[in-house]
mmCIF file of the N, C-alpha and C atoms, coordinates in Angstrom:
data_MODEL
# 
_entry.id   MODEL 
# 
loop_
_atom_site.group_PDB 
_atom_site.id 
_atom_site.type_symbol 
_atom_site.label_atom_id 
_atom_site.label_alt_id 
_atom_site.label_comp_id 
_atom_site.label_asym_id 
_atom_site.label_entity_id 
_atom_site.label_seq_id 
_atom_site.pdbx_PDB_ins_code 
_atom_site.Cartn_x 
_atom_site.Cartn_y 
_atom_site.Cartn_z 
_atom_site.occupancy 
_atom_site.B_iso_or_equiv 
_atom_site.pdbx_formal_charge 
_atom_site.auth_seq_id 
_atom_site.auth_comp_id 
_atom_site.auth_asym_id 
_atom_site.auth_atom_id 
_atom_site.pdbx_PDB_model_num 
ATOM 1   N N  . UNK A 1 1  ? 90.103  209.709 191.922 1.00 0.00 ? 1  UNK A N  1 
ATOM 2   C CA . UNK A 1 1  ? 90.519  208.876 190.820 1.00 0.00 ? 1  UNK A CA 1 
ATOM 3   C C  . UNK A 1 1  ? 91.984  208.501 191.017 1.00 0.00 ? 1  UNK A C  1 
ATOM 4   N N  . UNK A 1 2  ? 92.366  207.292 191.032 1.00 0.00 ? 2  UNK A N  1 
ATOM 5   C CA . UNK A 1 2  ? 93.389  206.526 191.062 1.00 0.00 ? 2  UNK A CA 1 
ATOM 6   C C  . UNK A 1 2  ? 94.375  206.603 189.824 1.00 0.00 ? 2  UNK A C  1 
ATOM 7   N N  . UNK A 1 3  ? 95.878  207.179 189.309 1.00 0.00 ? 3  UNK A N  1 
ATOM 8   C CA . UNK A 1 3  ? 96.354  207.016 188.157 1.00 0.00 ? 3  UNK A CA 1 
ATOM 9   C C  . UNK A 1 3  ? 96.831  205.891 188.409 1.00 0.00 ? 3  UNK A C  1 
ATOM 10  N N  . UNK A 1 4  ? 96.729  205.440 186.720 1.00 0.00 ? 4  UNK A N  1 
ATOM 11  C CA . UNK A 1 4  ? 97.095  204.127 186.542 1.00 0.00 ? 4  UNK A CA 1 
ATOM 12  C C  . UNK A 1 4  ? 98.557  204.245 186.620 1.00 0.00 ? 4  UNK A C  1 
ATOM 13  N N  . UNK A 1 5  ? 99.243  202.767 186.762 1.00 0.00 ? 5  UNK A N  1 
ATOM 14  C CA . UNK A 1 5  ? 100.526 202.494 187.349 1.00 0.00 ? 5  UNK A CA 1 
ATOM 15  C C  . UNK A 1 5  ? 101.184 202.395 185.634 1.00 0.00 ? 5  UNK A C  1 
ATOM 16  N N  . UNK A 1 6  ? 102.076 203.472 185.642 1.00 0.00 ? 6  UNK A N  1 
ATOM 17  C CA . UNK A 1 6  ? 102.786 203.561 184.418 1.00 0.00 ? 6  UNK A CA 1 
ATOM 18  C C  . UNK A 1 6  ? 103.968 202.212 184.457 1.00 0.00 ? 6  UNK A C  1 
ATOM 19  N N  . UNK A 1 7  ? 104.570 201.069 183.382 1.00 0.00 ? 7  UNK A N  1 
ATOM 20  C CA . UNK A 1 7  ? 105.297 200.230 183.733 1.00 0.00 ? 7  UNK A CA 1 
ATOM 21  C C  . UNK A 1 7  ? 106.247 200.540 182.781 1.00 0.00 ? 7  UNK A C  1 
ATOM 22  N N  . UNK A 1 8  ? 107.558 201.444 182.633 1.00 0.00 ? 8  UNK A N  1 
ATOM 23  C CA . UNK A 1 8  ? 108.388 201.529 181.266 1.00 0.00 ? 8  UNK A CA 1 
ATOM 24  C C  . UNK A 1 8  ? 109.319 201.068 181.336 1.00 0.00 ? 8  UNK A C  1 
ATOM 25  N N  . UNK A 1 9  ? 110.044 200.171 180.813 1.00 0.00 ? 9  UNK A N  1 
ATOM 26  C CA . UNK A 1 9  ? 111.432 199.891 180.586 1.00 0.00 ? 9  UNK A CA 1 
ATOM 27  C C  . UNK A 1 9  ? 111.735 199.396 179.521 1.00 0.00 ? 9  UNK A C  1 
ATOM 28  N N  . UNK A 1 10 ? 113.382 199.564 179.649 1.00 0.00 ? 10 UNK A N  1 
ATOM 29  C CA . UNK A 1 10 ? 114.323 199.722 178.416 1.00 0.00 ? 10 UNK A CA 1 
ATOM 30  C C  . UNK A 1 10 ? 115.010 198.022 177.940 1.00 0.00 ? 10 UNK A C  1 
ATOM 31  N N  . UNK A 1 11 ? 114.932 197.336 177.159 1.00 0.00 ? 11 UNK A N  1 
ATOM 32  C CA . UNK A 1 11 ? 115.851 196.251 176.855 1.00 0.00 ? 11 UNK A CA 1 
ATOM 33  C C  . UNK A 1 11 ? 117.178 196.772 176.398 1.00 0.00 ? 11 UNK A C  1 
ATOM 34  N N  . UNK A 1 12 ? 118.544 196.699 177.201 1.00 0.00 ? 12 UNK A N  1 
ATOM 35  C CA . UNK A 1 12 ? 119.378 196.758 176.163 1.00 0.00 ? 12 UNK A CA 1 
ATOM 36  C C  . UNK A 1 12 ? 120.180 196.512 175.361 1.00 0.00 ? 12 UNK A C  1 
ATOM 37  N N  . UNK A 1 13 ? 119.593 195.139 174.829 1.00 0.00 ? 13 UNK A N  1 
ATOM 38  C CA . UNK A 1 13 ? 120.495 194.246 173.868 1.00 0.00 ? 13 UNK A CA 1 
ATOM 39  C C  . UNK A 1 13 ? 120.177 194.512 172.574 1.00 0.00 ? 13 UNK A C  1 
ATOM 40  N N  . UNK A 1 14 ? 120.755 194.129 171.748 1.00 0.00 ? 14 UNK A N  1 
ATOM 41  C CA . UNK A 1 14 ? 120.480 193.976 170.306 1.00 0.00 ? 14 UNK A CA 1 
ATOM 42  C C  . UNK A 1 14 ? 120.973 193.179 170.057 1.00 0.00 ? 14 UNK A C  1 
ATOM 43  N N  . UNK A 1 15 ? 119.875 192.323 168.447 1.00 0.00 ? 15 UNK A N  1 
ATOM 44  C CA . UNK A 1 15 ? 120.587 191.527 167.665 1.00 0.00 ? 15 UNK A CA 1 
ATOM 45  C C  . UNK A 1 15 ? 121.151 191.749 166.793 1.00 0.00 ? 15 UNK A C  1 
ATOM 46  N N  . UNK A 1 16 ? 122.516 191.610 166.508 1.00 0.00 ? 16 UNK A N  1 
ATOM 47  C CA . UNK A 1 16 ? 123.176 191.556 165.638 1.00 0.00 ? 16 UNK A CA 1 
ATOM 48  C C  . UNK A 1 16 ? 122.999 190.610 164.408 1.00 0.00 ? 16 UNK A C  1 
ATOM 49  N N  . UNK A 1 17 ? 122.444 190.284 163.490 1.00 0.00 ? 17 UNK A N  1 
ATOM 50  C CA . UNK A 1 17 ? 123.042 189.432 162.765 1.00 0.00 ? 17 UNK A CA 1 
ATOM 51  C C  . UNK A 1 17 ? 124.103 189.856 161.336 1.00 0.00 ? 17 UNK A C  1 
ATOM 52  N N  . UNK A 1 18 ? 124.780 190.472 161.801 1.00 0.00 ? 18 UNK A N  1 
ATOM 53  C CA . UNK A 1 18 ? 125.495 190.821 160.396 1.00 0.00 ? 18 UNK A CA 1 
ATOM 54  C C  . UNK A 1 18 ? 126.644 189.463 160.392 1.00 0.00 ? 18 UNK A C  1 
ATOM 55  N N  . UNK A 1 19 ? 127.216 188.705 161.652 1.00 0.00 ? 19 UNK A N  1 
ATOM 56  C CA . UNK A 1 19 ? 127.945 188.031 161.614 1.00 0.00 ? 19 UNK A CA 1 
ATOM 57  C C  . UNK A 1 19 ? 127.457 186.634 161.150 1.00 0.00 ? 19 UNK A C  1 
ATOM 58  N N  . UNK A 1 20 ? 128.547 185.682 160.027 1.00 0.00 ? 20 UNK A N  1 
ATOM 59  C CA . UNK A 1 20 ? 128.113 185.239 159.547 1.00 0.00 ? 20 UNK A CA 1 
ATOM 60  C C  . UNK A 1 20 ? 129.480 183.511 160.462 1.00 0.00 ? 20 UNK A C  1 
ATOM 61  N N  . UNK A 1 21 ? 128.752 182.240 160.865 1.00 0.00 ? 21 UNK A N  1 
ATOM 62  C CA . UNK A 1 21 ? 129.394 181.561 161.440 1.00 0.00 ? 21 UNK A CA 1 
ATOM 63  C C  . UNK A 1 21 ? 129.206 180.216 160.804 1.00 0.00 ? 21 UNK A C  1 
ATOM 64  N N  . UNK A 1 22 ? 128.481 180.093 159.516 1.00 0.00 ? 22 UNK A N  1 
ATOM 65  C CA . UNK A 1 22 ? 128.262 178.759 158.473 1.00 0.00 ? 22 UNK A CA 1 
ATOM 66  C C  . UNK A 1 22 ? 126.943 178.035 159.376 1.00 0.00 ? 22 UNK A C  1 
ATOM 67  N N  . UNK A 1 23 ? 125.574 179.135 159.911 1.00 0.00 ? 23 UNK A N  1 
ATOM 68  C CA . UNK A 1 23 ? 125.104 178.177 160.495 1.00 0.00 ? 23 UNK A CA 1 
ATOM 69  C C  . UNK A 1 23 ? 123.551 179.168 160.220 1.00 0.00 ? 23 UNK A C  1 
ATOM 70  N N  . UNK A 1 24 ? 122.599 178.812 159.916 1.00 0.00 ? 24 UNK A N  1 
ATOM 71  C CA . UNK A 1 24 ? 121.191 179.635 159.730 1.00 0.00 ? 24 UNK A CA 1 
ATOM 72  C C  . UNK A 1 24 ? 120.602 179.961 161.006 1.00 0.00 ? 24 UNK A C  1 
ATOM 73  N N  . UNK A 1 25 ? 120.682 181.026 161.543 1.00 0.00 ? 25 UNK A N  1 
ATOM 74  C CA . UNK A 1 25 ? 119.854 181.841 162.784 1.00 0.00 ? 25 UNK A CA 1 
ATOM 75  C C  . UNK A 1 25 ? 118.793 182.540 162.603 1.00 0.00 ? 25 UNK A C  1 
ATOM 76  N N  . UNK A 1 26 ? 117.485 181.689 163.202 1.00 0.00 ? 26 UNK A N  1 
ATOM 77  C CA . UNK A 1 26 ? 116.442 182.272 162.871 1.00 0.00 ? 26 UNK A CA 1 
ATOM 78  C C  . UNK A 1 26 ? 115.341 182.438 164.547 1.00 0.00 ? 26 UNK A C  1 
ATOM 79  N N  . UNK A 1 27 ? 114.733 183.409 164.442 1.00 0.00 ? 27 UNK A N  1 
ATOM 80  C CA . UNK A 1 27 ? 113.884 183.460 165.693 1.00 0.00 ? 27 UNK A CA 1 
ATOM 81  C C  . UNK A 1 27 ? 112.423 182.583 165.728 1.00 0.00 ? 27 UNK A C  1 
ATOM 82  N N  . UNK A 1 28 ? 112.386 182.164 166.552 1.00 0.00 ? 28 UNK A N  1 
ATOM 83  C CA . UNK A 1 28 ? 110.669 181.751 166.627 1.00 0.00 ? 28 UNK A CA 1 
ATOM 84  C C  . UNK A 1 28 ? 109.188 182.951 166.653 1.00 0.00 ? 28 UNK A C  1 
ATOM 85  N N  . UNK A 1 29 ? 108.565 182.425 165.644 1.00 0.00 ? 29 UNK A N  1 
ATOM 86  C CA . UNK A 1 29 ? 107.450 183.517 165.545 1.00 0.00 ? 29 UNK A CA 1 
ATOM 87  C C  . UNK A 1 29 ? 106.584 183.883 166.919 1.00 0.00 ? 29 UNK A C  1 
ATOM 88  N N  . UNK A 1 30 ? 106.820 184.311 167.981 1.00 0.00 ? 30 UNK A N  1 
ATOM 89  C CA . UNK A 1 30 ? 106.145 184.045 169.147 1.00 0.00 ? 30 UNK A CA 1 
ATOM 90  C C  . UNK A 1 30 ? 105.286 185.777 169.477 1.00 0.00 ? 30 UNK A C  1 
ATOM 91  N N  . UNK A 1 31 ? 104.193 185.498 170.223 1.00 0.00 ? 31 UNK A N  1 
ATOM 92  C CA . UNK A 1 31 ? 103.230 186.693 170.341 1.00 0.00 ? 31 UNK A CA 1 
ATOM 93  C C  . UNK A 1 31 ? 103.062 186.176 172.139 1.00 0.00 ? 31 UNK A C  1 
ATOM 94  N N  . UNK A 1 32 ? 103.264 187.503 172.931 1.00 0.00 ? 32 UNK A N  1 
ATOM 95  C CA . UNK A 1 32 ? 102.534 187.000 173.935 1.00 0.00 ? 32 UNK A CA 1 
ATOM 96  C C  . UNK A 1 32 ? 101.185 187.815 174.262 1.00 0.00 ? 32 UNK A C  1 
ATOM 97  N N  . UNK A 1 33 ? 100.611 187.633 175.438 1.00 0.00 ? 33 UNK A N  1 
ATOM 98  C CA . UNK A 1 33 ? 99.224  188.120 175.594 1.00 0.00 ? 33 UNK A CA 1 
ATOM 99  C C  . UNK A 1 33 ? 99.033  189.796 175.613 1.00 0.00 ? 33 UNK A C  1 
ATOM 100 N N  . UNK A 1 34 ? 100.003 190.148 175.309 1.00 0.00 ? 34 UNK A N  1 
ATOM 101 C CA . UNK A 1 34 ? 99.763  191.502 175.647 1.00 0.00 ? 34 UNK A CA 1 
ATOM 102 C C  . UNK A 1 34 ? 100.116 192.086 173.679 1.00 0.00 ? 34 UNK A C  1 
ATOM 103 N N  . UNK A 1 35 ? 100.275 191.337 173.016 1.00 0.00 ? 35 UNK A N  1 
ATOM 104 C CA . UNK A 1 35 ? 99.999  191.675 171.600 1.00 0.00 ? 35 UNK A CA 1 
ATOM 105 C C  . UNK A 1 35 ? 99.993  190.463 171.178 1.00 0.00 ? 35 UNK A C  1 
ATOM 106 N N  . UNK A 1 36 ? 98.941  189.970 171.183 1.00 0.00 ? 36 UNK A N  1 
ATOM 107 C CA . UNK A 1 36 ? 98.325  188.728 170.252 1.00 0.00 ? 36 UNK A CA 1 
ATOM 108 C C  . UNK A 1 36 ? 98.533  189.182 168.929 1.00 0.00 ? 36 UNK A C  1 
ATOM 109 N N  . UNK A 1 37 ? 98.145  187.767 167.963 1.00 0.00 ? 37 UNK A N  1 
ATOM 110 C CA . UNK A 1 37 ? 98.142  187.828 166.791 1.00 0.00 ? 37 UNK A CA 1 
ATOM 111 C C  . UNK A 1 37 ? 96.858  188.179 166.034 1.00 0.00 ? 37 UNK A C  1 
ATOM 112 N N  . UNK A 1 38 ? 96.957  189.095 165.170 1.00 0.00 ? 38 UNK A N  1 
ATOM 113 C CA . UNK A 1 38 ? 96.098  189.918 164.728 1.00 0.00 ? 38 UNK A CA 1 
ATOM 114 C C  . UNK A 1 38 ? 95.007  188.821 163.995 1.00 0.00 ? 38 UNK A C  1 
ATOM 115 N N  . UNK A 1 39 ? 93.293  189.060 164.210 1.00 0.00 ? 39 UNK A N  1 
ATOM 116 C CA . UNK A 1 39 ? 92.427  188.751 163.634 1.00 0.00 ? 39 UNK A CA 1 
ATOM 117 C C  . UNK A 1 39 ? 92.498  188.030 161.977 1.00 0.00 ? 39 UNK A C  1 
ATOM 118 N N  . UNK A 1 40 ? 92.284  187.150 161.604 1.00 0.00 ? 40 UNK A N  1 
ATOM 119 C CA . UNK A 1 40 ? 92.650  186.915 159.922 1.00 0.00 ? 40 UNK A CA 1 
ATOM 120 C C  . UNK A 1 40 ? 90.936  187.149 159.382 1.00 0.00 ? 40 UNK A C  1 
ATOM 121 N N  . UNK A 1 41 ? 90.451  187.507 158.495 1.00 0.00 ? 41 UNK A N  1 
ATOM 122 C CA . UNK A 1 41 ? 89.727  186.929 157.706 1.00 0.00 ? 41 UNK A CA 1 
ATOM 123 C C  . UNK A 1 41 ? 89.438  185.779 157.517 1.00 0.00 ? 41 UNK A C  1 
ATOM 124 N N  . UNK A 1 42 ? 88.004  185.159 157.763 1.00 0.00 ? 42 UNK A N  1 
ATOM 125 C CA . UNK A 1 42 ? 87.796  183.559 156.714 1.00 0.00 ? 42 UNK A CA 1 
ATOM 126 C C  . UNK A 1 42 ? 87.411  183.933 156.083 1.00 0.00 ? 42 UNK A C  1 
ATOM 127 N N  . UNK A 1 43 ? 87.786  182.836 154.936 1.00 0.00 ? 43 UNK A N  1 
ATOM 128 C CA . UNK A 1 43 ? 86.789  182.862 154.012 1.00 0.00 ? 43 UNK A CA 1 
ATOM 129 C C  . UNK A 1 43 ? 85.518  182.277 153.716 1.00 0.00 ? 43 UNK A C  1 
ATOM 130 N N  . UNK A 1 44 ? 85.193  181.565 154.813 1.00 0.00 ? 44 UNK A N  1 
ATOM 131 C CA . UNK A 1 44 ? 84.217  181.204 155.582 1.00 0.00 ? 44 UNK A CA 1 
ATOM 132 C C  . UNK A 1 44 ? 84.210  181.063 157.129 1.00 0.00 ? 44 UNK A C  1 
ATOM 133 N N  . UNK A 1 45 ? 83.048  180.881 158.049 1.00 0.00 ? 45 UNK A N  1 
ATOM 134 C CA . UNK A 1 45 ? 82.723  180.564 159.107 1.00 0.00 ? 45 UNK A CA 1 
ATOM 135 C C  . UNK A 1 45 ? 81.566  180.172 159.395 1.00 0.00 ? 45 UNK A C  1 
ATOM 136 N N  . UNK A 1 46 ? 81.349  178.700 160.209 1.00 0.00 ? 46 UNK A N  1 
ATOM 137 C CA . UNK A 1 46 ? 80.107  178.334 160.657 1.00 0.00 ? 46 UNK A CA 1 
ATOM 138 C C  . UNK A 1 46 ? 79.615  179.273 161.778 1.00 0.00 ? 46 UNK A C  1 
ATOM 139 N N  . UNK A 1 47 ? 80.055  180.060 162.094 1.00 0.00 ? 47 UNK A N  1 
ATOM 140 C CA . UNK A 1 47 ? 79.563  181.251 163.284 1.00 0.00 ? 47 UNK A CA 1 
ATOM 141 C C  . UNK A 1 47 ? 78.667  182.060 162.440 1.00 0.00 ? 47 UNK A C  1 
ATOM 142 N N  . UNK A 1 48 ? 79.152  182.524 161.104 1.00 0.00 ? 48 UNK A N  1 
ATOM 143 C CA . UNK A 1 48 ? 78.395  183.338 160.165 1.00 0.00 ? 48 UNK A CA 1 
ATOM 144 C C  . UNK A 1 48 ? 77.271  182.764 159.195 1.00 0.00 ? 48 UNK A C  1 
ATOM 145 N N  . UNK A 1 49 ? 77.189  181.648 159.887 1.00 0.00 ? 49 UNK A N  1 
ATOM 146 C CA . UNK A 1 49 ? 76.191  180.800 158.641 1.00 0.00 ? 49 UNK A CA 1 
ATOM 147 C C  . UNK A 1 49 ? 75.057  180.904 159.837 1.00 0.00 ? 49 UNK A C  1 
ATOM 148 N N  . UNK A 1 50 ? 73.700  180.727 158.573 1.00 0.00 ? 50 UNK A N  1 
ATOM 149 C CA . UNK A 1 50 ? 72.519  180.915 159.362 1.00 0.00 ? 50 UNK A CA 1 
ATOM 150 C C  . UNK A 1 50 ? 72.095  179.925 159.984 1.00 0.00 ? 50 UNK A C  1 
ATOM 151 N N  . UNK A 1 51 ? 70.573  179.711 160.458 1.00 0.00 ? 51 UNK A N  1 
ATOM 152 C CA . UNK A 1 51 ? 70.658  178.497 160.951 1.00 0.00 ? 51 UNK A CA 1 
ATOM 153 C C  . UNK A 1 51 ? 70.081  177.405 159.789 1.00 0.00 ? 51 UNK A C  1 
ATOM 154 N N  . UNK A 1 52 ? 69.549  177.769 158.823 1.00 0.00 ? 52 UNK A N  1 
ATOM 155 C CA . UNK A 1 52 ? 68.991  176.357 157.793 1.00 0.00 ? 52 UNK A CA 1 
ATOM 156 C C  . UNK A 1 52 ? 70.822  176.009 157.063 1.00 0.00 ? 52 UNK A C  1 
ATOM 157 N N  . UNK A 1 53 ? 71.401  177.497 157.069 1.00 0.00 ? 53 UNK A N  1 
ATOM 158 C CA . UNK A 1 53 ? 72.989  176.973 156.487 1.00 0.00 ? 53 UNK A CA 1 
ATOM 159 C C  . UNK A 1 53 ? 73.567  175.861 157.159 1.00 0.00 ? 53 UNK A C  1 
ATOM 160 N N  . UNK A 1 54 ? 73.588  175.660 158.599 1.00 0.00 ? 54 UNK A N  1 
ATOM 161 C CA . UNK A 1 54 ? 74.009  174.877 159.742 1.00 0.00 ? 54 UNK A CA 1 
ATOM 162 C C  . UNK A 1 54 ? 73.564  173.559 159.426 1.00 0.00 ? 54 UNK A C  1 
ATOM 163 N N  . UNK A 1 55 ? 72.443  173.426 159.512 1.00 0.00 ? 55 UNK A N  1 
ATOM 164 C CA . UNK A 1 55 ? 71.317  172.413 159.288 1.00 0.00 ? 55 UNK A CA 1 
ATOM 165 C C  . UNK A 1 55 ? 71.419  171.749 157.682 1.00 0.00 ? 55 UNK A C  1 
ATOM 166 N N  . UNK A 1 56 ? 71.384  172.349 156.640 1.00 0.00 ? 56 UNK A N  1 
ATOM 167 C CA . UNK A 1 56 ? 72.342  172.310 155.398 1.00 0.00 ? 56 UNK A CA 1 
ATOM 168 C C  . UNK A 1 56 ? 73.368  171.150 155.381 1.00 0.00 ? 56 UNK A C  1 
ATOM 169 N N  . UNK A 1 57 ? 74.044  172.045 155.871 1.00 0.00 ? 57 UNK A N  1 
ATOM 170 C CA . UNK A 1 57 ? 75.882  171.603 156.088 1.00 0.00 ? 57 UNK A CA 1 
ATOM 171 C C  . UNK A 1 57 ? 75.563  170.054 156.490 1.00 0.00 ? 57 UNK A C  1 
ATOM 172 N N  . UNK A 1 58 ? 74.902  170.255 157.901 1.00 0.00 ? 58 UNK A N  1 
ATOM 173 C CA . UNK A 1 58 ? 75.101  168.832 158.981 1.00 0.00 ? 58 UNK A CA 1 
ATOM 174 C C  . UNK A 1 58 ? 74.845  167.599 158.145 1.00 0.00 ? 58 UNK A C  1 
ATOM 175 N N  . UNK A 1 59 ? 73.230  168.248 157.165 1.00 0.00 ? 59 UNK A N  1 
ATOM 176 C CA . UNK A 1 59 ? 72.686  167.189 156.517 1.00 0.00 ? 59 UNK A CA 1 
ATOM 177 C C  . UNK A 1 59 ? 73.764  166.675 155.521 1.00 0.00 ? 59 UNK A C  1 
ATOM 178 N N  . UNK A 1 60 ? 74.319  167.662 154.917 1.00 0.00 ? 60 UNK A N  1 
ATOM 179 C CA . UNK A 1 60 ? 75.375  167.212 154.198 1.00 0.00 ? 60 UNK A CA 1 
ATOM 180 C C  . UNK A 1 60 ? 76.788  166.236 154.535 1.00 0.00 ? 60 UNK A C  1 
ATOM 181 N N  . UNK A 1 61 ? 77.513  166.374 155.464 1.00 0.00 ? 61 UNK A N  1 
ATOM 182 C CA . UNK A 1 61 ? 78.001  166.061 156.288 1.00 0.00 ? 61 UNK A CA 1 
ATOM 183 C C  . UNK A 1 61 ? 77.780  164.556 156.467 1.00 0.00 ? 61 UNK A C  1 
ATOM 184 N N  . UNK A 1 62 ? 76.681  164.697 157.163 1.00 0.00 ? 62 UNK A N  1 
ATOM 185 C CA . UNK A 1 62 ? 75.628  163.152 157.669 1.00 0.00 ? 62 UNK A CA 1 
ATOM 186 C C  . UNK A 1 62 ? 75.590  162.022 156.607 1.00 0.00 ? 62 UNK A C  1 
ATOM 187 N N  . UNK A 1 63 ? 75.286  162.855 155.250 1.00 0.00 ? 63 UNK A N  1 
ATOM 188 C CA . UNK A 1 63 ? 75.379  161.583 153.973 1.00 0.00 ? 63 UNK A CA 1 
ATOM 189 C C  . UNK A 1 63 ? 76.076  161.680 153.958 1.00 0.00 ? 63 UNK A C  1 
ATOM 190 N N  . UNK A 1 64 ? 77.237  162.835 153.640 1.00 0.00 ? 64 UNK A N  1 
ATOM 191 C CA . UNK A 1 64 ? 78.547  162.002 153.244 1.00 0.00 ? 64 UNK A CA 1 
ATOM 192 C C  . UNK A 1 64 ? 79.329  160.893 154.036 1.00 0.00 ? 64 UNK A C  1 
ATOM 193 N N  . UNK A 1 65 ? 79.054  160.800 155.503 1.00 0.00 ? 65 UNK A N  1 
ATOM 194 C CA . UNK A 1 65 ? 79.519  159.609 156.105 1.00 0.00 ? 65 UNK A CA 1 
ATOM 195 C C  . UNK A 1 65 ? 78.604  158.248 156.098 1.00 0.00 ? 65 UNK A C  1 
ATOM 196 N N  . UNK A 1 66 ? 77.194  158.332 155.701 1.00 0.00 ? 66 UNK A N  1 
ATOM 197 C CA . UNK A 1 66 ? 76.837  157.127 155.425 1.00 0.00 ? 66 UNK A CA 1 
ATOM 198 C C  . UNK A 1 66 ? 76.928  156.634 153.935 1.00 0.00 ? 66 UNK A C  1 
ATOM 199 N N  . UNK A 1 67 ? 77.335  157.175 153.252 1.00 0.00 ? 67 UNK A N  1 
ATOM 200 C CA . UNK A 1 67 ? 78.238  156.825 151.918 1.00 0.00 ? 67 UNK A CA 1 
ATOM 201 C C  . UNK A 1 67 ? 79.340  155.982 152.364 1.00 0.00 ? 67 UNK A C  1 
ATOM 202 N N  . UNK A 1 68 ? 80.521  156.819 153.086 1.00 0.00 ? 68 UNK A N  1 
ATOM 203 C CA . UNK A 1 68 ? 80.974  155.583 153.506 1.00 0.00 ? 68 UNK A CA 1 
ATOM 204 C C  . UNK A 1 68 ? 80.946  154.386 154.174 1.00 0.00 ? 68 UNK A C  1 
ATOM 205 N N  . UNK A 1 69 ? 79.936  154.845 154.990 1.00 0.00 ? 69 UNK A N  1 
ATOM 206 C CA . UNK A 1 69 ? 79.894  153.353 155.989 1.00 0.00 ? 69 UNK A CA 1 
ATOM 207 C C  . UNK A 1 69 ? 79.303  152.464 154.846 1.00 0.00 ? 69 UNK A C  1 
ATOM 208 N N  . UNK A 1 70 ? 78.453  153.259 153.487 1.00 0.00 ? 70 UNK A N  1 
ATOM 209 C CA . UNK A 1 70 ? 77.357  152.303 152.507 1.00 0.00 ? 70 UNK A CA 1 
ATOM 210 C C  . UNK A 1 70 ? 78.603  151.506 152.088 1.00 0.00 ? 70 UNK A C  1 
ATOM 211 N N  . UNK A 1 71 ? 79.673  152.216 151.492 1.00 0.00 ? 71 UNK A N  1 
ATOM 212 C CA . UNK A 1 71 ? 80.590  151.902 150.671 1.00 0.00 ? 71 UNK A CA 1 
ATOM 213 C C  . UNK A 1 71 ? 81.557  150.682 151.435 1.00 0.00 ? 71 UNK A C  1 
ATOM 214 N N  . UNK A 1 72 ? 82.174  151.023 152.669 1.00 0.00 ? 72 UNK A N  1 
ATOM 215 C CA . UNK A 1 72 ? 82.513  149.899 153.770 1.00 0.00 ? 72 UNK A CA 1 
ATOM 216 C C  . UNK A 1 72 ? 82.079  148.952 153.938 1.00 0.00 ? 72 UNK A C  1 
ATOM 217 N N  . UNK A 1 73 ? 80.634  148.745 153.762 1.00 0.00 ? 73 UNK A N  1 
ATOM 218 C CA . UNK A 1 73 ? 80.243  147.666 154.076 1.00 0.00 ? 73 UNK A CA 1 
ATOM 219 C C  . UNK A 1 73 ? 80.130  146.650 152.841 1.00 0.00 ? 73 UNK A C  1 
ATOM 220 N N  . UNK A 1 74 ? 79.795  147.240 151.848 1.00 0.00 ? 74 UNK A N  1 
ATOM 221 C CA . UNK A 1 74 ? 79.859  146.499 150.793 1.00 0.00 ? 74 UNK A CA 1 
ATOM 222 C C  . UNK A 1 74 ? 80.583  145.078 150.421 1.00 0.00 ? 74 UNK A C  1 
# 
């Protein structure tokens, strides 16, 4: 069995912001691949809908755009 390759290191900067220069310093919200951004809840999903829900929806969907084209053309 092979141990895995331990990778540790230290950053050693810090941010300071206690200093104040008449100007708003703010960071960008950024995640990279090695801690993505955590899962949210929907409060819906077409992944979780069944299949007549799907079929449902589409139909729904479907009139509501030939409403407009009804209404467009008028």
């Amino acid at each position: 069995m092979v141990p895995a390759a331990s990778h540790s290191h230290n950053h050693g900067h810090s941010h300071d912001h206690a200093h104040s220069h008449g100007h708003d310093h703010s960071h960008a919200h950024v995640h990279d691949a090695a801690s993505p951004h955590p899962a949210q809840d929907a409060p819906w999903s077409i992944l979780r809908m069944t299949a007549a829900g799907r079929l449902s929806a589409a139909a729904a969907v479907c009139a509501a755009l030939w409403v407009v084209v009804w209404l467009a053309m008028r």
